[in-house]
C-alpha positions in Angstrom: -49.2 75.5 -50.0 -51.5 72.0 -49.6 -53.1 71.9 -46.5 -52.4 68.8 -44.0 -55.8 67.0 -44.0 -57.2 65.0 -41.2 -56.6 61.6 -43.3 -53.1 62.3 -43.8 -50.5 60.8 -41.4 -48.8 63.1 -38.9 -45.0 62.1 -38.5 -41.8 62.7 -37.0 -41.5 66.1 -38.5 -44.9 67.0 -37.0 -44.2 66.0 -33.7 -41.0 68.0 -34.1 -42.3 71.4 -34.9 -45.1 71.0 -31.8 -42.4 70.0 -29.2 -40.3 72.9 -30.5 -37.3 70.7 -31.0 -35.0 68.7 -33.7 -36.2 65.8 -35.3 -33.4 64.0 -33.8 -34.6 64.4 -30.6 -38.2 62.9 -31.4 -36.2 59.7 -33.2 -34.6 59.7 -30.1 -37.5 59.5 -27.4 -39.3 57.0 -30.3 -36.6 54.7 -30.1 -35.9 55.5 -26.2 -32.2 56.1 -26.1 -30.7 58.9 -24.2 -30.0 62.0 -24.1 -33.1 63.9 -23.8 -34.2 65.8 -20.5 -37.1 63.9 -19.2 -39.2 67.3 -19.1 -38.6 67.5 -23.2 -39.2 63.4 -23.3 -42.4 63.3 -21.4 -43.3 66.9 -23.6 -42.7 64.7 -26.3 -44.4 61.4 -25.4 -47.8 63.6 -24.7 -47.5 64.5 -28.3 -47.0 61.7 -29.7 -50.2 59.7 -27.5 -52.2 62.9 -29.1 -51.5 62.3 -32.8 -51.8 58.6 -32.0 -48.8 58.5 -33.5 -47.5 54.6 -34.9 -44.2 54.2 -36.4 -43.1 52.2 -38.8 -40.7 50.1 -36.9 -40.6 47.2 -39.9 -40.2 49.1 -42.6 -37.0 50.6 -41.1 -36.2 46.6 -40.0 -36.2 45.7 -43.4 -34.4 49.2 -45.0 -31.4 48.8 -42.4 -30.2 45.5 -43.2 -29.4 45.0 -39.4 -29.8 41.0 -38.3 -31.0 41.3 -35.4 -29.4 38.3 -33.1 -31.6 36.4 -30.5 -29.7 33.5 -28.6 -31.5 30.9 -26.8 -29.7 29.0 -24.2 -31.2 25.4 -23.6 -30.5 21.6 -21.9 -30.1 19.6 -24.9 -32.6 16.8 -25.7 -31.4 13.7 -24.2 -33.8 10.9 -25.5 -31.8 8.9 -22.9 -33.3 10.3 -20.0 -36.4 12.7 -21.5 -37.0 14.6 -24.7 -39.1 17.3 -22.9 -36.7 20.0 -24.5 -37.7 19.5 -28.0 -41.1 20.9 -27.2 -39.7 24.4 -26.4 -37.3 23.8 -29.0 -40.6 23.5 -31.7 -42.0 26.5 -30.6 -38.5 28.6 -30.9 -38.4 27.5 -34.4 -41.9 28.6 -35.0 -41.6 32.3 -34.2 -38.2 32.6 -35.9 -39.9 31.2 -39.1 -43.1 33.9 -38.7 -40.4 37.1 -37.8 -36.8 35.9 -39.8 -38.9 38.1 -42.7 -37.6 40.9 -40.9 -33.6 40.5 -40.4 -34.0 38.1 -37.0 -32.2 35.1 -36.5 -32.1 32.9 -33.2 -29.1 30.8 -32.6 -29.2 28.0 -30.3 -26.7 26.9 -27.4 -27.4 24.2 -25.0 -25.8 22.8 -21.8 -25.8 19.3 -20.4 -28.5 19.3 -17.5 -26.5 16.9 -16.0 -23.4 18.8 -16.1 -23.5 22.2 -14.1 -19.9 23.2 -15.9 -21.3 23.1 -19.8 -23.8 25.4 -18.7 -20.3 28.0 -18.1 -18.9 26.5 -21.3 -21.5 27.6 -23.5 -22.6 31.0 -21.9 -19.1 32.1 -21.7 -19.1 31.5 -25.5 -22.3 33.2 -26.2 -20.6 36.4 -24.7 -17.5 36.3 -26.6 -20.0 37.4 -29.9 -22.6 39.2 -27.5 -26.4 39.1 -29.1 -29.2 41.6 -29.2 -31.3 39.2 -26.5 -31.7 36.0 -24.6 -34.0 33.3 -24.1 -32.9 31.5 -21.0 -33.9 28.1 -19.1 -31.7 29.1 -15.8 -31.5 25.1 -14.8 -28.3 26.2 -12.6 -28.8 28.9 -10.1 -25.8 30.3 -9.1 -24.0 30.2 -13.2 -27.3 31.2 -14.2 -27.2 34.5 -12.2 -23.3 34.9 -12.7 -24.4 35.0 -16.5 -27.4 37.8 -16.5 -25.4 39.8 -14.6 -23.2 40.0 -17.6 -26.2 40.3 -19.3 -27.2 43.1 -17.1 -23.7 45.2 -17.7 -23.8 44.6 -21.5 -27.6 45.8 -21.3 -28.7 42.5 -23.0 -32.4 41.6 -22.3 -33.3 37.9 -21.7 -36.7 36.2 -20.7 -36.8 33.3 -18.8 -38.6 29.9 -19.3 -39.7 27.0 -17.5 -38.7 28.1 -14.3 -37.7 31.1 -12.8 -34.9 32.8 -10.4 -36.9 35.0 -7.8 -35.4 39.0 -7.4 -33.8 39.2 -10.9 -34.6 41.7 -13.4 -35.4 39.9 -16.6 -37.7 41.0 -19.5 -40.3 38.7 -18.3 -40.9 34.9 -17.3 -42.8 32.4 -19.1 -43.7 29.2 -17.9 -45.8 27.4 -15.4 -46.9 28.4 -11.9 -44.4 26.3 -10.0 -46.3 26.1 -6.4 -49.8 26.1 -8.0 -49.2 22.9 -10.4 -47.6 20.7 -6.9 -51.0 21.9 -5.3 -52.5 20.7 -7.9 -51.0 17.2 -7.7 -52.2 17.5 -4.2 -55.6 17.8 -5.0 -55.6 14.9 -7.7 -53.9 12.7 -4.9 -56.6 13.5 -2.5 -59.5 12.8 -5.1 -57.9 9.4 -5.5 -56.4 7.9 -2.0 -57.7 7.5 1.4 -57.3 10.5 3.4 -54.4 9.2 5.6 -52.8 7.0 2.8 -48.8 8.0 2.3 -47.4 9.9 -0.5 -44.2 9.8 -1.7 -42.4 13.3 -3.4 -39.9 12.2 -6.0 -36.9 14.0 -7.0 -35.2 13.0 -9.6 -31.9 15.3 -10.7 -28.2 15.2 -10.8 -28.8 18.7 -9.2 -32.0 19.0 -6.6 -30.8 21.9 -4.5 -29.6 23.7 -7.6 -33.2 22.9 -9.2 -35.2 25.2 -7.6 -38.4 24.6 -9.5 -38.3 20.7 -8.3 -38.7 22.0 -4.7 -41.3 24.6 -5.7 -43.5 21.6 -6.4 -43.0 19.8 -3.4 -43.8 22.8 -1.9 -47.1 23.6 -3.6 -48.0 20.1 -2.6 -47.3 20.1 1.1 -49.3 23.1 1.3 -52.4 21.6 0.0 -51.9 19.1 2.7 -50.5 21.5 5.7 -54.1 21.5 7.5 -54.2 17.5 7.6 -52.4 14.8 9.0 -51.8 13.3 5.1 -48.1 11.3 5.8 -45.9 12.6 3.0 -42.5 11.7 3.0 -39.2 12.5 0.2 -36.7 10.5 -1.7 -34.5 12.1 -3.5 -32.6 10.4 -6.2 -29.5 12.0 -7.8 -28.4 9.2 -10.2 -30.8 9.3 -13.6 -30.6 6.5 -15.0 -33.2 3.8 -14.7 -30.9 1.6 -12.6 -30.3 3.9 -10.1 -34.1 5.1 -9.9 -35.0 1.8 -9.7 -32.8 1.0 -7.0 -33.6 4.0 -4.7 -37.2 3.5 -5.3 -37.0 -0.2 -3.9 -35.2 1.2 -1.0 -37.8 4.0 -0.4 -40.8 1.3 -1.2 -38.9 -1.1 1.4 -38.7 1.5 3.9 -42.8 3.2 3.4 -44.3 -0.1 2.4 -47.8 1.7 2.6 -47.3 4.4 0.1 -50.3 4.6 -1.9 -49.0 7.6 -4.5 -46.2 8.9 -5.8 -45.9 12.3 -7.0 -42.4 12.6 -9.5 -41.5 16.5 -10.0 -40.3 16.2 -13.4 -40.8 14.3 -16.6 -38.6 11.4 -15.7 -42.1 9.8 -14.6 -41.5 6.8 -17.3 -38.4 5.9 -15.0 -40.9 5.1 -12.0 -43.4 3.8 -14.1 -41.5 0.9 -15.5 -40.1 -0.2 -12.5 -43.7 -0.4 -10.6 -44.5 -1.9 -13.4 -42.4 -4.8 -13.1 -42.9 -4.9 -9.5 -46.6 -5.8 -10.5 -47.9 -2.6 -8.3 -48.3 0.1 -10.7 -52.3 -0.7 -10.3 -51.9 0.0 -6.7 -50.1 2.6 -6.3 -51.5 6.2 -7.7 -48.4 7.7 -10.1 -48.2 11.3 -11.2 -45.9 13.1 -13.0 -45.0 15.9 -15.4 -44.9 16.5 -19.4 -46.0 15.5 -22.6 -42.9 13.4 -24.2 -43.4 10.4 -26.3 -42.5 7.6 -23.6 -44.6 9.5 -20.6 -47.5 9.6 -23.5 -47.1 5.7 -24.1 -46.8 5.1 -21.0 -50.3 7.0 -19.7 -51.5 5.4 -22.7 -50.9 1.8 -21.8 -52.0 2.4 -17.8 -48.7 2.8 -16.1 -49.2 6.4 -15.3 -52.3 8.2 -13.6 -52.2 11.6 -14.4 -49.3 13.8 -16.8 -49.4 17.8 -15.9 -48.8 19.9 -18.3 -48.2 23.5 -19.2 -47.5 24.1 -22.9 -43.5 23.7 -23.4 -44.0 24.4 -27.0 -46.0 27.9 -26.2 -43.2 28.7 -23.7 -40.6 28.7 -26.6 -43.0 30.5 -28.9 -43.9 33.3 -26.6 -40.4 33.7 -25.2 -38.6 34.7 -29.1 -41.7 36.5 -29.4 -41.4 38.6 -26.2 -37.9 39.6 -27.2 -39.3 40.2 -30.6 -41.9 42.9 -29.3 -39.5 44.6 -27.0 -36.2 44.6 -29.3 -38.4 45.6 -32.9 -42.2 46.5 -32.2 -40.7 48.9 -28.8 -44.2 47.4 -27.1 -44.1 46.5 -23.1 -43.6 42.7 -22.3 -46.3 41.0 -19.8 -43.8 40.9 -16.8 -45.4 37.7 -16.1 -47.1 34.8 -17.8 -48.0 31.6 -16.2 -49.1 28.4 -18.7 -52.5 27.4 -17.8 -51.9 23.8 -15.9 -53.3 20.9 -17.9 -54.4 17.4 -16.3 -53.7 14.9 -18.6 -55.4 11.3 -18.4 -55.4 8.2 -20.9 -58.7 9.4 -22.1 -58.2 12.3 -23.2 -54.3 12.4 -24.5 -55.4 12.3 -27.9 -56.8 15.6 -27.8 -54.2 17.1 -26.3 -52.8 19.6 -29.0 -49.7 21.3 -28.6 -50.2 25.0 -29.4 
């Protein structure tokens, strides 16, 4: 009989005979379903961390002919309002190119930010075919968390991006640092204003309460100024369209006539810009926002905005199909939680700003 050498690779049937039990309980504890006492598991799992033990999780993707279906559950882009969603959208369709090799495909669904009842629509929908895992922008709370807990009960993973619910169990999160990038803005308004010059927080949304990471911001900034007397007040504006921005902005500029920045919590910045703008006060009055879109872009470009922050919408997409990826195929742990680095983006150096 040939003798196992040491370059040889030590498998399944190995690990069997060691452990004293069938190979079907070894496929089992590889592939961690149930049915095996956690003494034998854990028995098992020692063995297999001793023979370094790798398996070929592809190769048997490939073999079993099994697509393996990822869903991803998105506002659509509405070049109306902002086209911040085709960012994500990018880097969605980048990782299913790089892993579709092995029997994954991604299918989109998307909601109307605006309306709170397609987001029911279309994740009612998505559940009449479940999928193997989610990647999830929870805009609306409350359906948001009605729909993991279906998730939950059909044990489908999902990974949040963008912004996250607090207390739920999902795969992971990726996306910015809600509180840290509205101290941020904090800072940059402090760099550039008088110490005691106002600032006014701008919500923009159909749904404020409902948009917890809107708030988040605000809070992150009001806690870079809770130890001074810095005068910050809040509009919040619940129509979208540039009429009604520009209309409640008047009001809020009639009312605070000595407001000296503006800090707008999401990528509808442009809206603001255009009407200071045509005020004649958008040198006067410091105006930061969110998000690398064409029309927040031009506008930085052409000196209508101060400062754009920024955290990587295209490598939130990426990284979220990929986390499902590693956890669904490769059986690798998921970073619970990954926060985008926050970028400051001027006119001077927009150009140089490349999207991962």
């Amino acid at each position: 009989m040939k003798k196992k050498t040491a370059e040889q690779p030590l498998g399944v049937k190995e690990i069997a005979r060691r452990a004293n039990v069938a190979i079907a309980t070894v496929d089992r504890v590889i592939h961690n379903r149930p049915g095996v006492s956690p003494k034998t598991k854990s028995k098992i799992e020692a063995i297999i961390r001793e023979l370094n033990y790798q398996p070929n999780i592809l190769a048997r993707r490939l073999a079993s002919r099994h697509v393996l279906r990822l869903a991803t559950v998105l506002p659509k882009v509405s070049s109306r309002e902002t086209d911040f969603w085709t960012l994500p959208v990018a880097g969605i369709q980048k990782a299913e190119e790089e892993i579709k090799q092995f029997g994954v495909k991604v299918e989109p669904f998307y909601f109307d930010l605006n309306d709170r009842k397609s987001f029911g629509k279309v994740t009612r929908q998505l559940l009449k075919n479940p999928v193997d895992g989610i990647l999830l922008a929870p805009s609306f709370i409350e359906e948001s968390i009605t729909f993991i807990r279906s998730c939950k009960e059909l044990n489908i993973p999902y990974v949040f991006i963008n912004s996250d619910i607090p207390h739920q169990e999902s795969l992971c999160y990726i996306g910015p640092d809600l509180f840290r990038s509205g101290y941020q803005a904090g800072q940059l308004i402090h760099y550039c204003t008088p110490r005691n010059a106002k600032v006014l927080v701008l919500n923009i949304s159909h749904e404020i309460e409902d948009h917890h990471h809107l708030l988040r911001k605000e809070e992150g900034l009001r806690a870079y100024f809770q130890d001074t007397k810095r005068p910050i007040v809040k509009k919040n504006v619940r129509q979208t369209d540039q009429a009604s921005v520009e209309k409640e902005l008047s009001k809020a500029l009639q009312q605070h006539a000595d407001v000296l920045a503006i800090f707008v919590t999401n990528s509808r910045v442009a809206a603001v810009s255009r009407y200071l703008e045509k005020k004649g006060i958008d040198k006067d009055i410091l105006l930061i926002g969110y998000d690398f879109t064409k029309e927040n872009v031009s506008r930085l470009d052409q000196g209508h905005i101060d400062f754009l922050i920024c955290q990587q919408p295209q490598e939130q997409g990426y990284r979220g199909i990929m986390a499902l990826y590693q956890h669904l195929v490769m059986k690798v742990p998921v970073e619970k939680t990954h926060f985008m680095p926050i970028d400051i983006i001027t006119k001077e150096n927009h150009a140089f700003y490349i999207q991962p």
